[in-house]
LUMKELO-704734 format. One record per residue (C-alpha): x negated, y, z; chain; residue number from 1; residue in one letter. Coordinates in steps of 0.02 Angstrom, whole numbers. Layout:
<pt X="X" Y="Y" Z="Z" chain="A" n="NUM" res="A"/>
...
end
This chain:
<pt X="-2641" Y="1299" Z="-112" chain="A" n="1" res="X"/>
<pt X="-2756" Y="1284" Z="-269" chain="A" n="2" res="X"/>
<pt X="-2645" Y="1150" Z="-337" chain="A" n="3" res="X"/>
<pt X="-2494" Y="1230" Z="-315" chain="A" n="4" res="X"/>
<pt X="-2584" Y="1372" Z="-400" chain="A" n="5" res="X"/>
<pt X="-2641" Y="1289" Z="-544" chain="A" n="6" res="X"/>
<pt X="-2470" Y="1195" Z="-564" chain="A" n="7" res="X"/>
<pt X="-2401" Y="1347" Z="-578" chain="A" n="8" res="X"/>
<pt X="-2514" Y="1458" Z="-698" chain="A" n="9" res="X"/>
<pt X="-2477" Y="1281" Z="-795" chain="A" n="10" res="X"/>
<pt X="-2282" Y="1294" Z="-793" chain="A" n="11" res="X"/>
<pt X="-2307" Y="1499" Z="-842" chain="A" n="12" res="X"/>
<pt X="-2419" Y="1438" Z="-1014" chain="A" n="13" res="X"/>
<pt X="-2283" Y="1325" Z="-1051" chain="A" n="14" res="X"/>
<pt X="-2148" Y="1428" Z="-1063" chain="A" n="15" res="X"/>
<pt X="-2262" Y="1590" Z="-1154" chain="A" n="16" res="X"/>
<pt X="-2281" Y="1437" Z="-1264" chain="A" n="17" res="X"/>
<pt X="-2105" Y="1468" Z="-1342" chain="A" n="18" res="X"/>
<pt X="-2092" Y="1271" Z="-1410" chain="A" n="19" res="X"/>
<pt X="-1930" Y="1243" Z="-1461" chain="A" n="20" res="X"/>
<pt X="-1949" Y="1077" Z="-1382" chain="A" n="21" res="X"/>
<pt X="-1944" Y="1157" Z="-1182" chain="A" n="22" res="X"/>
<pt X="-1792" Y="1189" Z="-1098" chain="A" n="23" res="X"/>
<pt X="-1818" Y="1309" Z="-959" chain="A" n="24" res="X"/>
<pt X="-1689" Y="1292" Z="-796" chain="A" n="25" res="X"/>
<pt X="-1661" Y="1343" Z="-621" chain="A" n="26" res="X"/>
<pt X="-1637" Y="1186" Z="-487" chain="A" n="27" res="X"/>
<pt X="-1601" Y="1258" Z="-333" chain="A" n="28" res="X"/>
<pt X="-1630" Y="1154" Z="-171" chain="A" n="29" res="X"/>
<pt X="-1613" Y="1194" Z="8" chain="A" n="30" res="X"/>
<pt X="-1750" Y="1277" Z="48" chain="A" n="31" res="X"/>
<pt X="-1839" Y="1348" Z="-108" chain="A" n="32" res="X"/>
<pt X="-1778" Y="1413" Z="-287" chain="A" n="33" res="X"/>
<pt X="-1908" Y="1320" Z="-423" chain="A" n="34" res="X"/>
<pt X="-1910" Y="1346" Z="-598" chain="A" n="35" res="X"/>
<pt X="-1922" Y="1153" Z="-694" chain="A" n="36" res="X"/>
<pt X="-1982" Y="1149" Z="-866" chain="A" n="37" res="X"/>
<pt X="-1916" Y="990" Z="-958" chain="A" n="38" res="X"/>
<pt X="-1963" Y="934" Z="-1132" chain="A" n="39" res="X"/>
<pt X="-1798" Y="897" Z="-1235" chain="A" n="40" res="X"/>
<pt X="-1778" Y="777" Z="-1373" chain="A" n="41" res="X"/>
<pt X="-1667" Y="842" Z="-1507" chain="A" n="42" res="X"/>
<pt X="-1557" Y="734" Z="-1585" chain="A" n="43" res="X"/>
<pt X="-1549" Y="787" Z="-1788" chain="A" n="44" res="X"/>
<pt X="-1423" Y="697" Z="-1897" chain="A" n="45" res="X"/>
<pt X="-1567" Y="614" Z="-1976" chain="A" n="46" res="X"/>
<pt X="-1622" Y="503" Z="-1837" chain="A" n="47" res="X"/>
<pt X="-1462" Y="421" Z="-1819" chain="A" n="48" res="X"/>
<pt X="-1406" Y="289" Z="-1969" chain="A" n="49" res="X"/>
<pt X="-1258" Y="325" Z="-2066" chain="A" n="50" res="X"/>
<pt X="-1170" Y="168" Z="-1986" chain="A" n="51" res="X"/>
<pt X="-1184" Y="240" Z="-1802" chain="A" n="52" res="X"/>
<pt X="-1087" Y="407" Z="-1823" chain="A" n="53" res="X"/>
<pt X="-920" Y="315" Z="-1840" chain="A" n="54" res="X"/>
<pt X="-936" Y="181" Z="-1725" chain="A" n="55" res="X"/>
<pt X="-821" Y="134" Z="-1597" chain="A" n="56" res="X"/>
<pt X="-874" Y="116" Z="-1394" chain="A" n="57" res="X"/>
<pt X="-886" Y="-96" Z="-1370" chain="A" n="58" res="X"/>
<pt X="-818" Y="-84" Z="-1209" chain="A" n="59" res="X"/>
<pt X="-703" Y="72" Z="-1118" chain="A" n="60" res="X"/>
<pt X="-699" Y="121" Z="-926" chain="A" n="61" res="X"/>
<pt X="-516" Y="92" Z="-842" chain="A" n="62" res="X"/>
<pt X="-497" Y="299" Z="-856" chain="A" n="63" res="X"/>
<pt X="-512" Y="284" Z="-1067" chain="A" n="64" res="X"/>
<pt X="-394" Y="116" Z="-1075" chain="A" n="65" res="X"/>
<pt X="-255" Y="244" Z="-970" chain="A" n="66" res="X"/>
<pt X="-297" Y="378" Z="-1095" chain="A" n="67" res="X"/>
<pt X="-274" Y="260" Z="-1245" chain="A" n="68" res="X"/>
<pt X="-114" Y="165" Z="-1177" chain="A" n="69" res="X"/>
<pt X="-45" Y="357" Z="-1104" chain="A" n="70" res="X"/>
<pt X="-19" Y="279" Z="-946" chain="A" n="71" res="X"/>
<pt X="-35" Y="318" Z="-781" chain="A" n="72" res="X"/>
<pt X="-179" Y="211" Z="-668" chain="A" n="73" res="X"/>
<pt X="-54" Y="124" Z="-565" chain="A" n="74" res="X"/>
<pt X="42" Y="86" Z="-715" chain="A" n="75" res="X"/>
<pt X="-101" Y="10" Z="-792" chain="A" n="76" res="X"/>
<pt X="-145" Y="-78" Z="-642" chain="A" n="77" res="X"/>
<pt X="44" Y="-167" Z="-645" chain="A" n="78" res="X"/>
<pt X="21" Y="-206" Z="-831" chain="A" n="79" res="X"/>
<pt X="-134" Y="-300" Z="-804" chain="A" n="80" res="X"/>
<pt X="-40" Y="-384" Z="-645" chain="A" n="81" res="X"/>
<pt X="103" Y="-414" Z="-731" chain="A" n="82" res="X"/>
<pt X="66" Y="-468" Z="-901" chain="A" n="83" res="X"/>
<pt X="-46" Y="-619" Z="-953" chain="A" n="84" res="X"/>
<pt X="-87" Y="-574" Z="-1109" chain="A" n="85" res="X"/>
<pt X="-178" Y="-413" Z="-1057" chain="A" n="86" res="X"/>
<pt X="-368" Y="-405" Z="-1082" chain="A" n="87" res="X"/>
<pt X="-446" Y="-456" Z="-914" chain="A" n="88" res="X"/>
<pt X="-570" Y="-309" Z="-847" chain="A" n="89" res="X"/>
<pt X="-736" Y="-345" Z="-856" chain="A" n="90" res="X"/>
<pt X="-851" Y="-325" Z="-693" chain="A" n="91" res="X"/>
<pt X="-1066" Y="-280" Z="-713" chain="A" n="92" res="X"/>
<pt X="-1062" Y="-370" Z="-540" chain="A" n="93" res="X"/>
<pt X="-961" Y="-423" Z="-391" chain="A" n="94" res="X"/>
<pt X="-966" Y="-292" Z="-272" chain="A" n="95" res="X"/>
<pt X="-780" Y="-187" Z="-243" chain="A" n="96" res="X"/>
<pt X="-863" Y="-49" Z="-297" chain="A" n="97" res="X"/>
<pt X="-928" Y="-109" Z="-489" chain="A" n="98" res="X"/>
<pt X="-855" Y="-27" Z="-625" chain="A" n="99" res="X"/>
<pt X="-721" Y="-87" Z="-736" chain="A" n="100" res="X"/>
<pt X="-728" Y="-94" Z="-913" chain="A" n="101" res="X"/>
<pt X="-627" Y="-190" Z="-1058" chain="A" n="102" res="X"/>
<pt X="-683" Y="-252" Z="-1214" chain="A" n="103" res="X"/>
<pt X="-624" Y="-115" Z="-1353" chain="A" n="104" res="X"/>
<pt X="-579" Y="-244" Z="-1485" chain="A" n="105" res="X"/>
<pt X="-475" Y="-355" Z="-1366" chain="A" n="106" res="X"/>
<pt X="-393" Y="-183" Z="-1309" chain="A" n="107" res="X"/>
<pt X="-326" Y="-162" Z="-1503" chain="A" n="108" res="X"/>
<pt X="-283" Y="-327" Z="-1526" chain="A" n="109" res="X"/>
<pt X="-167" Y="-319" Z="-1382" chain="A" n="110" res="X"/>
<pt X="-93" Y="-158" Z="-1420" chain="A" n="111" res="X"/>
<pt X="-76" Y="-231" Z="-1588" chain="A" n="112" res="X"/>
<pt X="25" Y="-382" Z="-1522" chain="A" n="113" res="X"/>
<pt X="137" Y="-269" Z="-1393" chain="A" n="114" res="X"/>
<pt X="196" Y="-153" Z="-1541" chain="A" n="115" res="X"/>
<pt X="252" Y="-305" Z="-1645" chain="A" n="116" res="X"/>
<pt X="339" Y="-373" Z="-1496" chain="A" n="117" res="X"/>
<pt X="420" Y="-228" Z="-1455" chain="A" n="118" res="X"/>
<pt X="486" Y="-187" Z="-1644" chain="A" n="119" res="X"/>
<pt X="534" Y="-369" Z="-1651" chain="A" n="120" res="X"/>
<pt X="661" Y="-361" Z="-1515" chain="A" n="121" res="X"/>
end
């Protein structure tokens, strides 16, 4: 009980504190409602370079490549079955359940490639 006493008289100076750097929220669980102080790093424009504000993603989740292309998942799935010059997904490891990504730049070259084809014919 003392702990728990302490911990909280500890949480309570925190947040009478008023640091800018706290963020104060609720996390409910099943049996009790707790208050959770967290200290927050803000991000100013300073700490990131110049070069980093307009730089692209290296690789994109299957969702953002059907976004991009405006195509459905299935349809996407039948472009990558069908056609050999798509970008082959990339896998972080073997299980069914890994994610799928695709390399951004190999994404735009294809695209690239397609449109040319296509105004070609």
């Amino acid at each position: 009980m003392g702990f728990e006493l302490f911990f909280f008289d500890s949480m309570i100076s925190l947040l009478l504190n008023e640091d800018p750097q706290l963020d104060h929220f609720r996390a409910h669980t099943s049996h009790t409602r707790r208050s959770i102080v967290r200290t927050v790093k803000k991000i100013d424009d300073l700490d990131i370079p110049v070069v980093c504000h307009n730089m692209k993603p290296f690789r994109l989740k299957y969702n953002q490549v059907c976004e991009l292309l405006n195509v459905t998942r299935d349809c996407l799935r039948k472009i990558i079955e069908n056609d050999l010059s798509f970008p082959r997904p990339l896998k972080e490891c073997s299980t069914r359940q890994a994610a799928v990504y695709f390399d951004t730049a190999e994404i735009e070259e294809w695209y690239k490639t397609y449109k040319a084809k296509c105004r070609s014919e």
